[in-house]
N, C-alpha and C positions, 0 to 999 in steps of 0.2 A: 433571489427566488424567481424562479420563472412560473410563465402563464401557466403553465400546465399543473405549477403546484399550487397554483391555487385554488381557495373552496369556490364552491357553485355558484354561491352567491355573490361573490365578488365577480368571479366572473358575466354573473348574468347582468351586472352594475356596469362592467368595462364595457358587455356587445351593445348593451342597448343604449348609449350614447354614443359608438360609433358610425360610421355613413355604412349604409348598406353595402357598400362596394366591399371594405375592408372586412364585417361581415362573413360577408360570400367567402374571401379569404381565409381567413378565421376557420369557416366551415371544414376546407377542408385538409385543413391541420391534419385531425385526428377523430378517430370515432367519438371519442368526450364529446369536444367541439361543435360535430355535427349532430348531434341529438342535444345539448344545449339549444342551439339555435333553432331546431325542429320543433321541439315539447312546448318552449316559451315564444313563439313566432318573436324572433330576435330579428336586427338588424331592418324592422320592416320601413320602405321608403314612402316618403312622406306622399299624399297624396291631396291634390285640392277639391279637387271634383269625383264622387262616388256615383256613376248614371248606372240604374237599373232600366233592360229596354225588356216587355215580358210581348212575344208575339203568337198567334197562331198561322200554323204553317203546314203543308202538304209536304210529305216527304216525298222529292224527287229518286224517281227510278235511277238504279246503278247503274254506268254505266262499262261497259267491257270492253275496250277493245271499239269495234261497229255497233254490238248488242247492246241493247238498254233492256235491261230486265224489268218487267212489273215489280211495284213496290209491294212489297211483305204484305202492309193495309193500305186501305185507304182512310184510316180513320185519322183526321188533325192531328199534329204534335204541338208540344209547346218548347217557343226556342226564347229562352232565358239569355239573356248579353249583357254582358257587365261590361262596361267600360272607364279606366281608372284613371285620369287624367294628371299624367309626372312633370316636375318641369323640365326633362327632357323626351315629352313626347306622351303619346299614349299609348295603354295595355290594354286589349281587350280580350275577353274567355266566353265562351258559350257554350249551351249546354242544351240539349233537343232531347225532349223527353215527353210523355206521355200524360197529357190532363187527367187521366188517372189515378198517373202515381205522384201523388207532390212530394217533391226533392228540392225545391224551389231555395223552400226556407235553407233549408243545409248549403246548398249550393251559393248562397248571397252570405251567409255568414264565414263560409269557407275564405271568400276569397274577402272579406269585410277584416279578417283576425290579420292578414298580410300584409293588413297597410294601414299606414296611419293618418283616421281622414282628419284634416288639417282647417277643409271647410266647410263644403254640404253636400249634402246626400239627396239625391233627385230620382226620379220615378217619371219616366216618358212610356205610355201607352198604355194600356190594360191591366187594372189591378183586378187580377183574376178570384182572388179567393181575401178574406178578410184577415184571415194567419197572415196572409204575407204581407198583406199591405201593415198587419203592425210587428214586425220583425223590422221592416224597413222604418218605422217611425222610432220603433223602439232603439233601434242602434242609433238614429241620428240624434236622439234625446240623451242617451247614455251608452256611447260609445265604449267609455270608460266606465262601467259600472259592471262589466262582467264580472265576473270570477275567474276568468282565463288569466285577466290582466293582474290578478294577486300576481305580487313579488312574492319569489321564491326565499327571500328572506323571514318577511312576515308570516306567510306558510311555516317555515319553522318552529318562529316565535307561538305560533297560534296553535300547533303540534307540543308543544311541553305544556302547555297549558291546562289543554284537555284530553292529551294522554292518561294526564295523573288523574287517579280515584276513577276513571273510566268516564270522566268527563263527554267523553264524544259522543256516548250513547243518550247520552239527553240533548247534547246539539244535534243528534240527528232525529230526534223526535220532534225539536221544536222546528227543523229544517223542512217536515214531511217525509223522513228518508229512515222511518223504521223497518223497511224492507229490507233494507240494507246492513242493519244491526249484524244479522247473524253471519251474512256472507264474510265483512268486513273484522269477525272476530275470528272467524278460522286463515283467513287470509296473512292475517297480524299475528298470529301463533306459533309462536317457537322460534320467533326467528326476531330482529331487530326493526322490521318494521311496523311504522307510525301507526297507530288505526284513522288519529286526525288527519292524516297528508290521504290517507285511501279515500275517508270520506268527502276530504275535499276537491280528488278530481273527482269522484263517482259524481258527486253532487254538481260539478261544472258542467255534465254531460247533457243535463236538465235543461229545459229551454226556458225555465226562469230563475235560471241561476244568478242571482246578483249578488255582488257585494253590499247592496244596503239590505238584502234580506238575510245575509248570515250576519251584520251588523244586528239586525233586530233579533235576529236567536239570543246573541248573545246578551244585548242588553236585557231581555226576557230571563236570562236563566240570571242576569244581575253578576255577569263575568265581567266587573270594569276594567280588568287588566287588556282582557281579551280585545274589548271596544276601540280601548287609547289606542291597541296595536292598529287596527283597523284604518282610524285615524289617522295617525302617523305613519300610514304606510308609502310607500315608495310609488308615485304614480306615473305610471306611460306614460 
């Protein structure tokens, strides 16, 4: 048998115990391949040090050529900098955006899902807004407590479970996610897909998505099969 005949979920067992490098290879096999590693942030390198640096800043005029043009405003920006520290070396991203618009949070969890932090999470300068400073606490407490980090195995498992009898539709009551009821039954209609696997990304989208809180759905609706899966699940 080769890699490519295999199901998803072995394969998502093979990438995510091999080094990043191999990985990135892996990647780019084949379209499978590369949306594997994309959807489940696969092959991420391990990281010791997580530094958030949050500053206010003046956007400097462009320059052209001789010309320096007037900047658009003068109104502060905010320039967010992440810095990931590898043991061969460091990554850093930044991001210059507008005190206006907070992107902060999305922006620290984005590049938070890439890598795997190993030891601590730090915060150097201005905690601007109280959201952010607890996304940053909150990831350093339960890194692993997403919903992202469900194995695509136990997604499955947890998909036969509450498929049947329409189970889902009460997990997603006790989830907060009756909004979602009707979207996710036309969605799942006439065709072979999960309504449990829809509700579970829709609900990952949520910014209190966590595994001990569809843990406590279930143990609420008294689904112990569902729980043990929980349990025994496959952890990053």
């Amino acid at each position: 048998m080769s890699l490519n005949d295999m199901p998803d979920d072995v394969l998502i067992r093979l990438l995510n115990t091999a080094e990043p490098n191999d990985v990135t290879r892996a990647k780019r096999l084949n379209k499978r391949f590369n949306q594997l590693v994309n959807t489940y942030n696969l092959g991420r390198p391990g990281v010791k040090e997580f530094c958030v640096e949050s500053r206010i800043s003046l956007v400097s005029p462009t320059e052209i050529g001789r010309l320096r043009l007037k900047p658009c405003s003068t109104a502060p920006k905010r320039r967010t900098v992440v810095t990931m520290r590898r043991e061969k070396g460091l990554k850093t991203t930044e991001r210059l955006e507008d005190p206006s618009c907070s992107t902060t949070n999305l922006f620290v969890q984005e590049n938070l899902r890439k890598i795997e932090l190993q030891e601590k999470l730090s915060l150097d300068g201005v905690t601007l807004d109280e959201d952010f400073y607890k996304v940053l606490i909150g990831k350093k407490d339960g890194l692993s407590d997403s919903v992202c980090n469900l194995d695509y195995l136990t997604r499955i498992r947890v998909s036969k479970i509450f498929d049947d009898q329409s189970k889902w539709q009460r997990l997603a009551q006790q989830l907060d996610c009756d909004h979602m009821i009707e979207l996710i039954a036309i969605c799942s209609a006439g065709d072979d897909s999960s309504p449990t696997m829809i509700l579970l990304d829709q609900f990952e989208q949520l910014d209190d998505s966590s595994i001990s809180r569809l843990r406590e759905a279930m143990n609420r609706m008294e689904e112990e099969e569902g729980v043990k899966l929980i349990d025994s699940r496959y952890v990053y």
